[in-house]
N, C-alpha and C positions, 0 to 999 in steps of 0.2 A: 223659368226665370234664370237669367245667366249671372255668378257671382263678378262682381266690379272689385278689381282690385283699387282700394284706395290707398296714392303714394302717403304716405306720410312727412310731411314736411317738417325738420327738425323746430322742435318749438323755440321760439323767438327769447320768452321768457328767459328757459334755461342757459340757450345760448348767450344773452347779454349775462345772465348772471357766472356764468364760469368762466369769462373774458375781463367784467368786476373782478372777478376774486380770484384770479390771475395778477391784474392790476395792485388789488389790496394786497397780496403777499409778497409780491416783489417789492413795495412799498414798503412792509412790515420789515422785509429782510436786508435790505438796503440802506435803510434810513438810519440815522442816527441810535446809537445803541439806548439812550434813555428815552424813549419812545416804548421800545419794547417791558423798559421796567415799570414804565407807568401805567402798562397797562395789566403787568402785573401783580403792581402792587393794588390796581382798581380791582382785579379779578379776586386775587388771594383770599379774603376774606370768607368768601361765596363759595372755595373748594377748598377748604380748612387747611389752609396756608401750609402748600407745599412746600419741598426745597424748591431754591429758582431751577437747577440743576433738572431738576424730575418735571416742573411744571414744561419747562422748553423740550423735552422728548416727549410728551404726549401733546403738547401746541402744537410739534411738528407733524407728527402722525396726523392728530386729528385735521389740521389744516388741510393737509394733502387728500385725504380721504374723502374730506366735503367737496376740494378743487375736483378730485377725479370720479366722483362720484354726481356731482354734475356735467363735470364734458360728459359721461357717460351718457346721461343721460339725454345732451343736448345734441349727440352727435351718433345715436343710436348703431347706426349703419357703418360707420368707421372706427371701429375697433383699433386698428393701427395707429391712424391720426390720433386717436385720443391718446392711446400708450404714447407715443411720442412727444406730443402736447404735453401730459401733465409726467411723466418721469423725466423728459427733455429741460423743461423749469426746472424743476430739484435740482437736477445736474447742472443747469445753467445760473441758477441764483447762487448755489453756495460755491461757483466757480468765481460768481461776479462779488461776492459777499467776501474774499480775497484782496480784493481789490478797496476796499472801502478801508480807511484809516481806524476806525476803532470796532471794527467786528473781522470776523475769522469764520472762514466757511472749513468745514471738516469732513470727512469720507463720513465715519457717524451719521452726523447731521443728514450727510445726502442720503443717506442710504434707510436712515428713519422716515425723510420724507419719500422716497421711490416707495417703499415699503407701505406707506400710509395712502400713496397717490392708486397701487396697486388695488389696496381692498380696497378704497372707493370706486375705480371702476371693477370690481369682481361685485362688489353690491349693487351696482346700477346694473349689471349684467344679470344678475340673478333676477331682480325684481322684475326687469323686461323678459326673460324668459315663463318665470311665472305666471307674469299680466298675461303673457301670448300663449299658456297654456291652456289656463281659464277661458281663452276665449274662443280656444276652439272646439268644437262640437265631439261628445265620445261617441 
């Protein structure tokens, strides 16, 4: 019996979902600055009300890390395109977040979120080397 390789076609799901949440953050990052505090101040409660100061360096981390941690996953086989893709936004939102009348993009900022965009694709890369560990025959 001869082994079939079968291609793997990047899942639809994930793909629509880290093109969303592409979409949702440059929204978040762009928009109007009391938008961000609203939602804030709906969160704060729920993570025993940090400073805003500290809540926005782990919003950014974490944000990035779900964004790159789904391209990773939706985009299994291109490793490059995805580092490009979600460190490229970081770079490109708080370039464009410059530009907006009452927010300010900063190297910080960028570099919380490259940093955050980073470990989410180094965890999607882990978990797919694991899955594919598992599943090969010792």
């Amino acid at each position: 019996m001869q082994n079939l390789k079968v291609k793997r076609r990047p899942n639809r799901i994930a793909v629509v979902a880290a093109w969303v949440a592409v979409i949702a953050i440059a929204y978040a990052t762009l928009t109007h600055v009391g938008f961000v505090y609203a939602i804030y101040f709906k969160l704060a409660p729920y993570l025993m009300r940090p400073a805003m100061q500290t809540y926005a360096h782990f919003e950014h981390i974490i944000a990035f890390a779900f964004l790159g941690a789904l391209f990773g996953i939706a985009y299994p086989k291109r490793p490059i395109l995805v580092c490009i893709i979600v460190l490229g936004a970081a770079a490109m939102l708080e370039i464009m977040q410059t530009m907006t009348p009452d927010r300010h993009g900063t190297w910080i900022d960028a570099l919380e979120k490259m940093a955050g965009g980073a470990a989410g694709i180094a965890i999607a890369k882990a978990v797919q080397w694991l899955r594919s560990a598992k599943d090969k025959p010792s």
